[in-house]
N, C-alpha and C positions, 0 to 999 in steps of 0.2 A: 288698165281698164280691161275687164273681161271682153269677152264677145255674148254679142246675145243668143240664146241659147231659146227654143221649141221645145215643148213636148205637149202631146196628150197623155194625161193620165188619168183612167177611171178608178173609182176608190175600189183597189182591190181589199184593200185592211180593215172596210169597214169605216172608213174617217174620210167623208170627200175632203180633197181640200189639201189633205196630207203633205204626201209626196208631191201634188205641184207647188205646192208654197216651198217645200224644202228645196228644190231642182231647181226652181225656175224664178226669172226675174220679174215675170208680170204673168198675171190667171186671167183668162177671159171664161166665161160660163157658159156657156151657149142655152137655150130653150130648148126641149125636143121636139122630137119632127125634123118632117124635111123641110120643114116654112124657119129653120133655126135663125133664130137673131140673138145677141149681143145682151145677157139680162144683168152680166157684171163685167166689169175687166178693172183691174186693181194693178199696182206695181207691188213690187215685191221688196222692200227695202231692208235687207237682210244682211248681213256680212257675205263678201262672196266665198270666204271660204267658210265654210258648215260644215259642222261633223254630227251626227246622228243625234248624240247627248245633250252637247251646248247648244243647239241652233231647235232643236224641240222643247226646250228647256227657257227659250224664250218666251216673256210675256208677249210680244210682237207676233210671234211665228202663232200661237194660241189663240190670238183675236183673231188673226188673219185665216185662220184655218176655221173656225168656227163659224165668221163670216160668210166662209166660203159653204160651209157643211149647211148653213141654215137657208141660202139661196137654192143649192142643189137640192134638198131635200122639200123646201116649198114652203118655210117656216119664216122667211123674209120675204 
């Protein structure tokens, strides 16, 4: 069993959603402002081990990123 692992990542690629679905084992979303609360937080049910090709090459990793891309940007 891994360790649970943190990160912030802002969509620098142009995909929110990306790189923390590929990194990490759960996304939380936050609102902006300083008043931020909680508008997603999802697990990340992924293989722990991911390589760039196969783990973006998911149908899973592609909902879940899109998901994420359509919260962040305001479209859910």
């Amino acid at each position: 069993m891994s360790s649970p692992r943190a990160s912030e990542s802002p969509a620098h690629d142009g995909r929110p959603g990306a790189e923390s679905v590929y990194v990490g084992d759960r996304v939380v979303v936050l609102s902006p402002g300083p008043g931020s609360r909680i508008v997603l937080d999802v697990p990340v049910e992924l293989p722990d081990e991911r390589d760039q090709l196969t783990t973006r090459g998911l149908p899973e990793f592609t909902a879940l990123r899109t998901k994420i891309g359509q919260v962040v940007r305001g479209t859910r």
